[in-house]
C-alpha positions as CSV (number, residue, x, y, z in Angstrom):
1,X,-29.2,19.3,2.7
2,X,-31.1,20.3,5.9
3,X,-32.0,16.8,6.6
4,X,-28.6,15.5,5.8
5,X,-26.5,18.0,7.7
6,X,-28.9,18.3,10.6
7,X,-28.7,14.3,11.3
8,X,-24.9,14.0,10.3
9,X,-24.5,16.6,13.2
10,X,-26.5,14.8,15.5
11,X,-25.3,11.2,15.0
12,X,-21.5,12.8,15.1
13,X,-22.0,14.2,18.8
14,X,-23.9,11.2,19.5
15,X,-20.4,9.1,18.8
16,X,-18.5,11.8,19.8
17,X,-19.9,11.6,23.2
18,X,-19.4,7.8,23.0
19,X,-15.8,8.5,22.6
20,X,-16.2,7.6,18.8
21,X,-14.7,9.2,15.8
22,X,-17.2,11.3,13.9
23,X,-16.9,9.0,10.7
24,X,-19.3,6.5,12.3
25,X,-21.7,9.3,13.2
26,X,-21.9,10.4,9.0
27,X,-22.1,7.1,7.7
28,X,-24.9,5.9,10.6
29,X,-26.4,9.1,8.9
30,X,-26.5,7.2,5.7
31,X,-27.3,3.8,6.9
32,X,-30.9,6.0,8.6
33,X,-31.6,7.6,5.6
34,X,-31.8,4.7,3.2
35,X,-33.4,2.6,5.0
36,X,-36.0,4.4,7.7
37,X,-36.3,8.2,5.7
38,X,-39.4,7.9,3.3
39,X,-37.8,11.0,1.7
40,X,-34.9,9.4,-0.2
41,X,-34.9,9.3,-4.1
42,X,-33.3,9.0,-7.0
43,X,-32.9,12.8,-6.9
44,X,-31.6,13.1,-3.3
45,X,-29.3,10.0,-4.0
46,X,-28.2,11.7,-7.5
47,X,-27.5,14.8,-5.6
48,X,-25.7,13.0,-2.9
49,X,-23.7,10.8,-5.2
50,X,-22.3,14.7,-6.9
51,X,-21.7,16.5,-3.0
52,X,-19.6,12.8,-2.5
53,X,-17.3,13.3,-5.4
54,X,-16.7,16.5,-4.1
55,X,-16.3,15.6,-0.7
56,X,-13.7,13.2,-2.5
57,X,-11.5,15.6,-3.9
58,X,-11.5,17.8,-1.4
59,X,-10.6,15.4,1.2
60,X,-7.9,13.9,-1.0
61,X,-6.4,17.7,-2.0
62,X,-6.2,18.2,1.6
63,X,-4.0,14.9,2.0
64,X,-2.1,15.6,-0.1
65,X,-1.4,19.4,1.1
66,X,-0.4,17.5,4.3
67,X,2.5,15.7,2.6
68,X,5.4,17.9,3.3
69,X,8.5,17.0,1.1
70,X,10.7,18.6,3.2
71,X,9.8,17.2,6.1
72,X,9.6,13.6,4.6
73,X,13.2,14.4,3.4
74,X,14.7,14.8,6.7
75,X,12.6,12.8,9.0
76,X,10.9,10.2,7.0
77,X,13.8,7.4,6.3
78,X,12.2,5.2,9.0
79,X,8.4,5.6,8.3
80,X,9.4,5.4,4.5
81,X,11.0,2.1,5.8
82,X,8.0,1.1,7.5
83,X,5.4,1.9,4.9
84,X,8.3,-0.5,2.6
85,X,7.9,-3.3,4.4
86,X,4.4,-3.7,5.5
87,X,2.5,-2.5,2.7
88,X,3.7,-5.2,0.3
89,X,2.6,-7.3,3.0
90,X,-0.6,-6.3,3.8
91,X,-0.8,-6.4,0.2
92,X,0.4,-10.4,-0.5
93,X,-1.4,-11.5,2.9
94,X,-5.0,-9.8,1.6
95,X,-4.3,-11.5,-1.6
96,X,-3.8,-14.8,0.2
97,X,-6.4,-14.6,2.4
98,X,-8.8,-13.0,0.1
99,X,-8.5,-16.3,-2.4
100,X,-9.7,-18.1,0.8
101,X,-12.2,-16.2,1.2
102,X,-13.3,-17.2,-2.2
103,X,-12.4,-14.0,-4.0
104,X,-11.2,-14.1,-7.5
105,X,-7.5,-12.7,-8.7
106,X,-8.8,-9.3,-9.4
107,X,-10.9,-9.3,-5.9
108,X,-8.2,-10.4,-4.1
109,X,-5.5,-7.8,-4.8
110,X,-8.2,-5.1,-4.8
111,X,-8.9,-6.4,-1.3
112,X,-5.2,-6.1,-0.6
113,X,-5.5,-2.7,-1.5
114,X,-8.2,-2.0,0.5
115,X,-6.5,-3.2,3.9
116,X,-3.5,-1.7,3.7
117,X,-3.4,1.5,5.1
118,X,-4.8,3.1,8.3
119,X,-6.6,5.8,9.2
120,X,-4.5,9.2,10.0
121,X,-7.0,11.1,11.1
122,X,-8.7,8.4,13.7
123,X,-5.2,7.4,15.0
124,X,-4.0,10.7,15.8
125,X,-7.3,11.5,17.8
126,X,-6.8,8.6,19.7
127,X,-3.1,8.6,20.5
128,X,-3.3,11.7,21.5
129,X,-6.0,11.3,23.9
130,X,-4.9,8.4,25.6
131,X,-1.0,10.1,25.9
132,X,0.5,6.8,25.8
133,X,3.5,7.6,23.2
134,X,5.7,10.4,23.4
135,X,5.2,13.3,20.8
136,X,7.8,12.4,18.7
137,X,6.5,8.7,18.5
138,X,3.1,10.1,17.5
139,X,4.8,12.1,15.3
140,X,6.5,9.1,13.4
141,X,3.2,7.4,13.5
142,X,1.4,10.1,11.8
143,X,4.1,10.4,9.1
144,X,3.6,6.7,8.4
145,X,-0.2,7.2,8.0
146,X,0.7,9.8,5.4
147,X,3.2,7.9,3.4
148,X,0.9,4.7,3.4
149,X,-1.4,7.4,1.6
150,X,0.9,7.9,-1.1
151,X,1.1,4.2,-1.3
152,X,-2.1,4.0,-1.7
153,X,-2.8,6.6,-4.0
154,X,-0.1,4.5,-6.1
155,X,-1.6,1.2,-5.3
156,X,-5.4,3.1,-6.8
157,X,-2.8,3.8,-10.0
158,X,-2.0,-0.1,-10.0
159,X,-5.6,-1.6,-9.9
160,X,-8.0,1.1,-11.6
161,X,-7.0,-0.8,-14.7
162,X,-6.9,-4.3,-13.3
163,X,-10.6,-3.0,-12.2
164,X,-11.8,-2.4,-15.6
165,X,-10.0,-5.4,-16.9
166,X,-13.3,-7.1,-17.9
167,X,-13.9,-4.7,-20.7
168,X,-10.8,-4.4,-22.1
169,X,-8.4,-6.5,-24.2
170,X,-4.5,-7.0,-23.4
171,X,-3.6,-4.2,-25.5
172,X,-6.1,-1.8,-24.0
173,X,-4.7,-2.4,-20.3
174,X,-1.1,-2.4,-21.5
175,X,-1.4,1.3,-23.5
176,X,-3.5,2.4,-20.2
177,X,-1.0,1.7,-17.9
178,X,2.0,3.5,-19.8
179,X,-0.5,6.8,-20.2
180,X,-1.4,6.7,-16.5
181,X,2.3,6.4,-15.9
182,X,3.6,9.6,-18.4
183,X,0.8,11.2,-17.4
184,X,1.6,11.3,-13.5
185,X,5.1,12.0,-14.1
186,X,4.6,14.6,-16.7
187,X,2.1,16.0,-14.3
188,X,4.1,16.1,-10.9
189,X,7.3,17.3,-12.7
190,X,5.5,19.9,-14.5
191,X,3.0,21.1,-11.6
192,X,6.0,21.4,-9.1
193,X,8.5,23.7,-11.5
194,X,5.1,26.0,-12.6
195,X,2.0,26.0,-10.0
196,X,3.6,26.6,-6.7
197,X,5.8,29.7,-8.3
198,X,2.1,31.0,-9.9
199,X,0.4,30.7,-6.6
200,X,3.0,32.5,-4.6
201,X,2.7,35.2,-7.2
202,X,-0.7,35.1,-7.2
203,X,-0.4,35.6,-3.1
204,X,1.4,38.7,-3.5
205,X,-1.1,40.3,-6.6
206,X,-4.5,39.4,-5.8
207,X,-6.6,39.1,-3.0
208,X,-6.9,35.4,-0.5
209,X,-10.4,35.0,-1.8
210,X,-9.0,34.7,-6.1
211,X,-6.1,32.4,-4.6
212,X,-8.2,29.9,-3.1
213,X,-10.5,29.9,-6.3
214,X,-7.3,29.6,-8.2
215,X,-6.2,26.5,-5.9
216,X,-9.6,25.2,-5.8
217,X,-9.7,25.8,-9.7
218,X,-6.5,23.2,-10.1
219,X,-7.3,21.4,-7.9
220,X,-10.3,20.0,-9.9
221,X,-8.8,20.4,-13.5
222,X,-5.8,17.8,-12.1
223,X,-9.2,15.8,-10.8
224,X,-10.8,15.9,-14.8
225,X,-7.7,15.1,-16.1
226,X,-6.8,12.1,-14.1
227,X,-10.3,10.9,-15.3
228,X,-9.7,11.4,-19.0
229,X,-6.5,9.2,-18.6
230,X,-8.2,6.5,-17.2
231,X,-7.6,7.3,-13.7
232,X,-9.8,7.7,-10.3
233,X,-10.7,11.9,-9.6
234,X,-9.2,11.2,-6.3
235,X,-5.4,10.4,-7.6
236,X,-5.6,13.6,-9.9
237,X,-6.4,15.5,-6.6
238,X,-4.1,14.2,-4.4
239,X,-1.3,15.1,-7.0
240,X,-2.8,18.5,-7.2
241,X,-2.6,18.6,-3.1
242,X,1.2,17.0,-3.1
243,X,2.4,20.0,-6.1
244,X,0.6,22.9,-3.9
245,X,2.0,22.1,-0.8
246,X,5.3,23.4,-2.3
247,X,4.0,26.7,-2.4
248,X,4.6,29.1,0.4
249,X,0.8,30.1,0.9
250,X,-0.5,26.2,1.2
251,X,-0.8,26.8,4.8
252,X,-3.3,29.7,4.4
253,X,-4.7,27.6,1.2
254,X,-5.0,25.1,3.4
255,X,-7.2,26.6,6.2
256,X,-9.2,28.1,3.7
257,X,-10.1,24.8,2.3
258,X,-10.8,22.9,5.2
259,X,-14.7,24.4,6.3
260,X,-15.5,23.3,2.8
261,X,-13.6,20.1,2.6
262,X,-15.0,19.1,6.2
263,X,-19.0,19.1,5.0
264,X,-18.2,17.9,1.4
265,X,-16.3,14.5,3.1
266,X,-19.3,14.4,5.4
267,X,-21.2,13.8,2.1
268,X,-19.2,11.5,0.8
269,X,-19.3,9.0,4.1
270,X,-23.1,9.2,4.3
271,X,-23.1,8.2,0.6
272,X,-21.6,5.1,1.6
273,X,-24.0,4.6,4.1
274,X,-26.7,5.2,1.8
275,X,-25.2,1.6,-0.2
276,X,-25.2,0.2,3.3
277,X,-28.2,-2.4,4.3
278,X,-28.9,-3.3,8.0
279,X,-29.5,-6.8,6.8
280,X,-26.1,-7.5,4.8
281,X,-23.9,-6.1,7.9
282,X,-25.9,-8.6,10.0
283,X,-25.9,-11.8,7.7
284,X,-22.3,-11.0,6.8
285,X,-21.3,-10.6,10.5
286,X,-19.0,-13.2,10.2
287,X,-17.2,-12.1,6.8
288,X,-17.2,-8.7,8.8
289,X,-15.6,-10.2,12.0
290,X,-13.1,-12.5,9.2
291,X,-11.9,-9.5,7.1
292,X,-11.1,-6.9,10.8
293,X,-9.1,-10.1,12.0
294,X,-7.1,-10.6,8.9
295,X,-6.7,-6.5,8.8
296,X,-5.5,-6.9,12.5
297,X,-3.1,-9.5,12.0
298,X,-1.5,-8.3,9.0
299,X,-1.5,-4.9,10.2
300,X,-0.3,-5.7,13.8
301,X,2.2,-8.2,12.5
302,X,3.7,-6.5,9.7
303,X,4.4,-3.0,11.4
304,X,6.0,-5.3,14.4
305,X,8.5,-6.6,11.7
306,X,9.6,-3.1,10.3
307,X,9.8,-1.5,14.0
308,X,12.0,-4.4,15.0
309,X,13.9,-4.5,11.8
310,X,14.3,-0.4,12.3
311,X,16.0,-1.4,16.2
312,X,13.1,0.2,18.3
313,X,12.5,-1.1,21.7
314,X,9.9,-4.0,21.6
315,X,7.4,-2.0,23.7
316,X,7.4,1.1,21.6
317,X,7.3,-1.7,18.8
318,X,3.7,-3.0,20.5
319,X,2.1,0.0,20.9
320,X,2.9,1.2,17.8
321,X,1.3,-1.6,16.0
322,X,-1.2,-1.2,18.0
323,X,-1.9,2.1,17.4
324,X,-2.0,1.8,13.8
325,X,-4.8,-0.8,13.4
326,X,-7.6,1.3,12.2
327,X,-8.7,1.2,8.4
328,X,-8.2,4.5,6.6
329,X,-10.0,6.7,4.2
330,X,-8.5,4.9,1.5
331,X,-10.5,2.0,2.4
332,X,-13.4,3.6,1.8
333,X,-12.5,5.3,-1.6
334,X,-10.9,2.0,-2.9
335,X,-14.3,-0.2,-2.0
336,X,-16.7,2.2,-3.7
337,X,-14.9,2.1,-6.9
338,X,-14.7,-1.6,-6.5
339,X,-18.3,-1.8,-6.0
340,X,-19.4,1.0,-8.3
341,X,-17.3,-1.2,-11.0
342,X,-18.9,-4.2,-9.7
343,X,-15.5,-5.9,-8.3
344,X,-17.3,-6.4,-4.9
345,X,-21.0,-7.0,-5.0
346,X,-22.9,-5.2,-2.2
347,X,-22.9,-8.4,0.0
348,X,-18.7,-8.0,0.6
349,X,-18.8,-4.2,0.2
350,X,-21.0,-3.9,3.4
351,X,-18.7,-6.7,4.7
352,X,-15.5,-4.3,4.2
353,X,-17.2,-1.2,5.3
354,X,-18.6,-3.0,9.0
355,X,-14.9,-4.0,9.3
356,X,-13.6,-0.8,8.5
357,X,-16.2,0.4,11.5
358,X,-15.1,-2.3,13.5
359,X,-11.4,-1.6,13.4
360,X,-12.5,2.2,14.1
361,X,-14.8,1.4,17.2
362,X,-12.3,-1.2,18.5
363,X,-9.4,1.1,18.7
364,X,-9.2,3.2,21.3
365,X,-10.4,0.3,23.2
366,X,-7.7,-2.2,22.1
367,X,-5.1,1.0,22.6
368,X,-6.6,1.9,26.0
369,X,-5.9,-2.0,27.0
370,X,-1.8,-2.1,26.0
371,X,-0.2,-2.1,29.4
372,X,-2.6,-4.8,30.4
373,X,-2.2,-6.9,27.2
374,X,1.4,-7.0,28.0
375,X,1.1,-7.9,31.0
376,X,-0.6,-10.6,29.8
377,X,1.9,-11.6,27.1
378,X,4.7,-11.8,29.8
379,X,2.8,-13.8,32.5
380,X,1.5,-16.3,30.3
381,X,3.7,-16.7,27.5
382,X,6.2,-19.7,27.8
383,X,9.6,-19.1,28.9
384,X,10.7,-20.7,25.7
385,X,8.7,-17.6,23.2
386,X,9.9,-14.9,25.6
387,X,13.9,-16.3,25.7
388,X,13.7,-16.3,21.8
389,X,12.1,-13.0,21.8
390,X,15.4,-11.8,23.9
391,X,17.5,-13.8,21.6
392,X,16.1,-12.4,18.4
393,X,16.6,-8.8,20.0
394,X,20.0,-9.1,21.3
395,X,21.1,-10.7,17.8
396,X,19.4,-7.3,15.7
397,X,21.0,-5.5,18.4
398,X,24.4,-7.0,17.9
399,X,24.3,-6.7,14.0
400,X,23.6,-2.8,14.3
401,X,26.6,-2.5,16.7
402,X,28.5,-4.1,14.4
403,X,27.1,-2.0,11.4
404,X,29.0,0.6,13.2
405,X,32.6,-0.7,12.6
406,X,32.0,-0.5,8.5
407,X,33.1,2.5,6.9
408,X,30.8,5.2,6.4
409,X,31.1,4.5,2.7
410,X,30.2,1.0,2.9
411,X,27.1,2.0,5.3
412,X,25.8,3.9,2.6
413,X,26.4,1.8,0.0
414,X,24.6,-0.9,1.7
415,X,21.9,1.2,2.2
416,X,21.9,2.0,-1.3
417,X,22.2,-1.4,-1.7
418,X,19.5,-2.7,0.5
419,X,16.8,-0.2,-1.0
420,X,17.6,-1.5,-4.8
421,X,16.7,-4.9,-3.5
422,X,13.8,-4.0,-1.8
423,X,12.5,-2.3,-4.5
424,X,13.6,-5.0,-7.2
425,X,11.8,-8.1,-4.5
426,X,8.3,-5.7,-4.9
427,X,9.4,-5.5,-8.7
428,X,9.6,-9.1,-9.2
429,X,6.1,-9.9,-7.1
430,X,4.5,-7.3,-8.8
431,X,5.8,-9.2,-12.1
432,X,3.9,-12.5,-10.9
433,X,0.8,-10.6,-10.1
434,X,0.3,-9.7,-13.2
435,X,1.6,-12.7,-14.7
436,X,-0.7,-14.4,-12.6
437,X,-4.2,-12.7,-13.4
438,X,-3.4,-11.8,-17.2
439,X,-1.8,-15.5,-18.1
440,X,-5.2,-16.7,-19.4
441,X,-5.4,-13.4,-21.6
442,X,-1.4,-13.5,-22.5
443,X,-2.6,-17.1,-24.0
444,X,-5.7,-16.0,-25.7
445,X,-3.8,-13.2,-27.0
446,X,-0.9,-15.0,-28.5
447,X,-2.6,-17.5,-29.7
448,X,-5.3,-15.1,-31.9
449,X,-2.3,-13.3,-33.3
450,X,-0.3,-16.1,-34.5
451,X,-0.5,-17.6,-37.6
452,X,0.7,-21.2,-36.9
453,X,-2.1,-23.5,-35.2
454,X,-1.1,-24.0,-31.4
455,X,-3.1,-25.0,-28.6
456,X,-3.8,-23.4,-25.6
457,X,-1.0,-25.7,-23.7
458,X,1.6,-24.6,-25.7
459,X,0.2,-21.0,-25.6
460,X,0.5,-21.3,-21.9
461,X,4.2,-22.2,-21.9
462,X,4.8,-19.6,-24.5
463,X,3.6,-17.1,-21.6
464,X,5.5,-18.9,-18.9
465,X,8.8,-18.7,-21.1
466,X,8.2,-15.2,-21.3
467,X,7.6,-14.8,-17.3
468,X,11.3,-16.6,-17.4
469,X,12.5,-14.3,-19.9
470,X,11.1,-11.2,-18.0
471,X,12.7,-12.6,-14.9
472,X,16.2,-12.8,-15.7
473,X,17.0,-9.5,-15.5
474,X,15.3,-8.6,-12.4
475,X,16.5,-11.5,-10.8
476,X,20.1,-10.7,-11.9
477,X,19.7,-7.5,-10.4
478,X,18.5,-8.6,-7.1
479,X,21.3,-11.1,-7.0
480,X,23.7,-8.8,-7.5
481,X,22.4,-6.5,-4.5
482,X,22.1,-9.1,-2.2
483,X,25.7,-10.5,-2.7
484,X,26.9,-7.3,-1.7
485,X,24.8,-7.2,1.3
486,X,26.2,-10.3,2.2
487,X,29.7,-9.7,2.0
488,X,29.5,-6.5,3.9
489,X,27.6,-8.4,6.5
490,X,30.5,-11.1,7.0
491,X,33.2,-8.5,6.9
492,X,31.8,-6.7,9.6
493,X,31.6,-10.6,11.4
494,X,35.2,-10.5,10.7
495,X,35.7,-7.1,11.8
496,X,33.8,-7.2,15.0
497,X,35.5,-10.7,15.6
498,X,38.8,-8.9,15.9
499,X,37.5,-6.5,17.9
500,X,37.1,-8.9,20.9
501,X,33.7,-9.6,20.5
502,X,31.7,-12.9,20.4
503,X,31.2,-14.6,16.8
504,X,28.7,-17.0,16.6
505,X,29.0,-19.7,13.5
506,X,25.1,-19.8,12.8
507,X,23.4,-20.7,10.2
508,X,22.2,-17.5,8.9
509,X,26.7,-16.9,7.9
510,X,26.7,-20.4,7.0
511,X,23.9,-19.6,4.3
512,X,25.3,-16.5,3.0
513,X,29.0,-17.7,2.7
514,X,26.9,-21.0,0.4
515,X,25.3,-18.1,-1.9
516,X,28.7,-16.3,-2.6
517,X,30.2,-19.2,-3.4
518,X,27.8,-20.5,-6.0
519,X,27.5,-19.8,-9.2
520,X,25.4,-17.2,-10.1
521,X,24.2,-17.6,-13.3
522,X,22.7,-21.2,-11.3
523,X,21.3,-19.4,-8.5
524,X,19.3,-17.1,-10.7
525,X,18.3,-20.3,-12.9
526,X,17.6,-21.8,-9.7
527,X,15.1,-19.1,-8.0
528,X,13.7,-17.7,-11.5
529,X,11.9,-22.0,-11.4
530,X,11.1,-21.6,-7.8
531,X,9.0,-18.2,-8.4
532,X,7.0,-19.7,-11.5
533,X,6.3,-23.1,-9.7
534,X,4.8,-20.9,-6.8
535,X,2.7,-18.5,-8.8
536,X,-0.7,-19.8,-9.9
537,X,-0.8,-20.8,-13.5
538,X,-2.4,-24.1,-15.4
539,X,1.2,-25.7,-16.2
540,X,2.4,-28.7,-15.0
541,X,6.0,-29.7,-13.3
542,X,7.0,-30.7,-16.6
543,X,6.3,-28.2,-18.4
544,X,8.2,-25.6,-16.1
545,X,11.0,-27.8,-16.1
546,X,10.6,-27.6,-20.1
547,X,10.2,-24.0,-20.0
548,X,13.8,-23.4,-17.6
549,X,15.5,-25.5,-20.0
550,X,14.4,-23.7,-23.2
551,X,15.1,-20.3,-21.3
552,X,18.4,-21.7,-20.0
553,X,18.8,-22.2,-24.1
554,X,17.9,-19.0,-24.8
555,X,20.3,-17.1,-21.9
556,X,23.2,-19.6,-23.5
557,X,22.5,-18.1,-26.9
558,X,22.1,-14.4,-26.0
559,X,25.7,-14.6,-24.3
560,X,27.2,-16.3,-27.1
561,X,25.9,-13.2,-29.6
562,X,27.5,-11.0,-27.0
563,X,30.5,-13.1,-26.7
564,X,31.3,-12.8,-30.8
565,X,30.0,-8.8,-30.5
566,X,32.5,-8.2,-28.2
567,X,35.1,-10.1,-30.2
């Protein structure tokens, strides 16, 4: 402990002084002690590994204490929209670019999950140093960082079972899933009508000291739970953090914690320093430089999107992507599990960590650099990229102001509207995830539980009928939402044409007046072939256009039993 607080203290002013978050100062303590202390052990690293879980769920009860509902409630409609859009994509694009990287299905979603959130506690050091946002846009930014969190913390939910898919069978994964599931609802529904009435209580009986032992006492019973259903400690402890929050004492709860939960996450970066060689982060300086550019692409690309799609000015748009390009926390916690489950051998888990420590380093550099970047951009960027910039912001512009001339009804509904489909589009990929990494066990499965002697070809289209089956009613759905969408948009064409202003025949009206006029039933048959041809599987053209026919066969025959049920 002397050694390991002593040198995480040094090597944090150290980077401190270099204008470096003190992250990189505790895992450079690791990194020393592994490889140039003669004192490490089994014992020390035993004793390390145990201060590191703590560290863990400390550091994610505080994360989640800093998750205020209310707060989210009223102000958090655009982060939540931000966090919507760009976290399914940092999720597809480090799928995509983890299978060229040569990463299996598993790897590569896990990977996903590992790039796609950033780091609240390095961003809002920097932003606030460098003053080159206003309050309220730091503000925003941080409340992003936080939601991405409870993405996250859901994502964790999503692959801690993909992650221990090796040892178990269909079934297993399956019954794991829906008791992860009950279990965080029955939890969180249960915790917030109880704990935060008990803790108030307890504030006004007992003494601060038999609060925070109470708090503390939850807080790792949630942790043990989460653990016995299958889950990682840190989920359990976030939840814990989300239902105290509620309570009116989590501020003082909250600065009791924070001493303790500040050496304990110290332990747990210098125990991933202690996995760390010198020698991987320098032969797998490439991978390292790879994985920070995909994070910064994806990152820097995907919160562009949602601050244009949300109508902010394209400058605040820029330096909010900017500022959000640093790897988070979650990185970390989602990499060691990975590795500890062996997902990621050392070799790529060193490779994640450097880039994590690169996107950390590089930050406030990058940041410091804006104005001059776009500079930059505007001198040297053909007239041609900049005009369609001005186009494409004039046009969003244009369709907000005529948003405005809708009723307030119809706003909402399209809201409404637009949210379903979101959520129905990540519903549908998610669908094709799992279809794509469990199709070879779907097969094995069917086939060793049916009595009739198939092969594995025709167990393969068995499971791709299914993914058609399962489709059909998500795909109905989304059609549904997006028809509505569309019509709204064209009657506010209409309505803003009689207004006086400028219509514009483009394609984009063009394409939605050719949706509402087709059938539906065909555009669903339609899409539902296009999404199976795309996603990975061992089945040929033919045999998708064999498998939409049979489930065009079966659709025909379930509305004909509804057809004579009705009559």
């Amino acid at each position: 402990m002397a050694v390991m607080l002593l040198l995480g203290g040094i090597c944090s002013i150290i980077f401190k002084k270099l204008k470096m978050p003190a992250v990189i100062g505790y895992l450079t303590t690791g990194i020393i002690l592994a490889n140039y202390w003669s004192g490490i052990s089994s014992d020390t690293e035993s004793i390390v590994s145990f201060l590191s879980d703590l560290g863990l769920v400390l550091m994610m009860f505080g994360i989640g204490m800093e998750l205020n509902l209310s707060k989210l409630k009223k102000n958090g409609a655009f982060s939540a929209m931000v966090v919507m859009i760009q976290v399914p994509i940092m999720l597809l694009g480090g799928c995509l670019f983890g299978s060229m990287l040569g990463l299996d299905a598993v790897q590569s979603i896990v990977f996903g999950a590992v790039i796609s959130g950033s780091s609240t506690a390095v961003i809002l050091v920097v932003l606030n140093e460098q003053n080159k946002l206003s309050h309220a846009d730091i503000e925003t930014i941080v409340l992003i960082t936080v939601i991405e969190d409870v993405a996250q913390v859901l994502i964790l939910s999503a692959v801690t079972p993909l992650m221990y898919g090796n040892e178990l069978d269909i079934t297993s994964i399956v019954s794991m899933f829906v008791v992860i599931i009950l279990f965080m609802v029955v939890a969180i529904f249960v915790g917030l009508m109880f704990i935060p009435k008990f803790l108030d209580w307890i504030s006004t009986k007992m003494t601060d000291e038999i609060l925070l032992v109470i708090a503390l006492g939850l807080c790792f019973c949630m942790s043990w739970l989460s653990v016995v259903v299958g889950m990682s400690m840190a989920i359990g402890a976030f939840m814990m953090g989300v239902i105290v929050s509620q309570s009116r004492v989590s501020k003082s709860i909250e600065h009791d914690i924070r001493p303790m939960k500040d050496v304990f996450m110290m332990m747990f970066f210098i125990s991933i320093g202690l996995e760390i060689k010198p020698e991987y982060l320098i032969n797998n300086i490439g991978t390292i430089i790879c994985i920070y550019l995909i994070y910064f692409v994806l990152k820097f690309g995907s919160v562009l999107v949602a601050y244009f799609l949300g109508n902010k000015p394209i400058k605040l748009s820029f330096l909010s992507s900017i500022g959000l390009i640093a790897m988070g926390e979650f990185a970390f916690i989602i990499s060691k599990m990975a590795y500890d489950l062996k997902v990621f051998d050392s070799a790529f888990y060193s490779s994640i960590v450097g880039a994590a420590l690169v996107s950390i380093i590089l930050l406030p550099i990058v940041n410091k650099q804006t104005d001059r970047i776009i500079g930059l951009f505007q001198n040297h960027t053909p007239k041609a990229v900049i005009s369609g910039f001005a186009t494409l912001e004039e046009r969003r512009s244009s369709f907000y102001t005529k948003m405005t001339l809708a009723s307030k009804t119809t706003i909402r509904n399209a809201r409404t509207k637009l949210t379903a489909s979101y959520f129905n589009a990540a519903l549908i990929i998610i669908v094709q995830l799992v279809f794509a990494v469990w199709s070879h066990m779907l097969a094995d499965f069917i086939d060793a539980h049916t009595s009739a002697d198939i092969t594995n070809s025709m167990a393969m289209l068995m499971v791709l009928l299914l993914n058609f089956i399962v489709l059909v009613p998500l795909l109905y759905t989304f059609m549904k939402n997006v028809r509505f969408l569309f019509r709204v948009m064209l009657d506010t064409n209409r309505r803003a044409s009689k207004a006086g202003q400028a219509i514009r025949n483009t394609y984009t009206m063009r394409f939605m007046r050719y949706v509402l006029n087709m059938n539906n039933w065909v555009a669903i048959i339609l899409l539902n072939f296009a999404i199976m041809f795309v996603t990975p599987n061992d089945v040929d053209f033919v045999g998708h256009v064999i498998v939409t026919m049979l489930g065009v066969a079966i659709m025909c025959l379930f509305e004909i039993v509804r057809y004579y049920r009705r009559s």
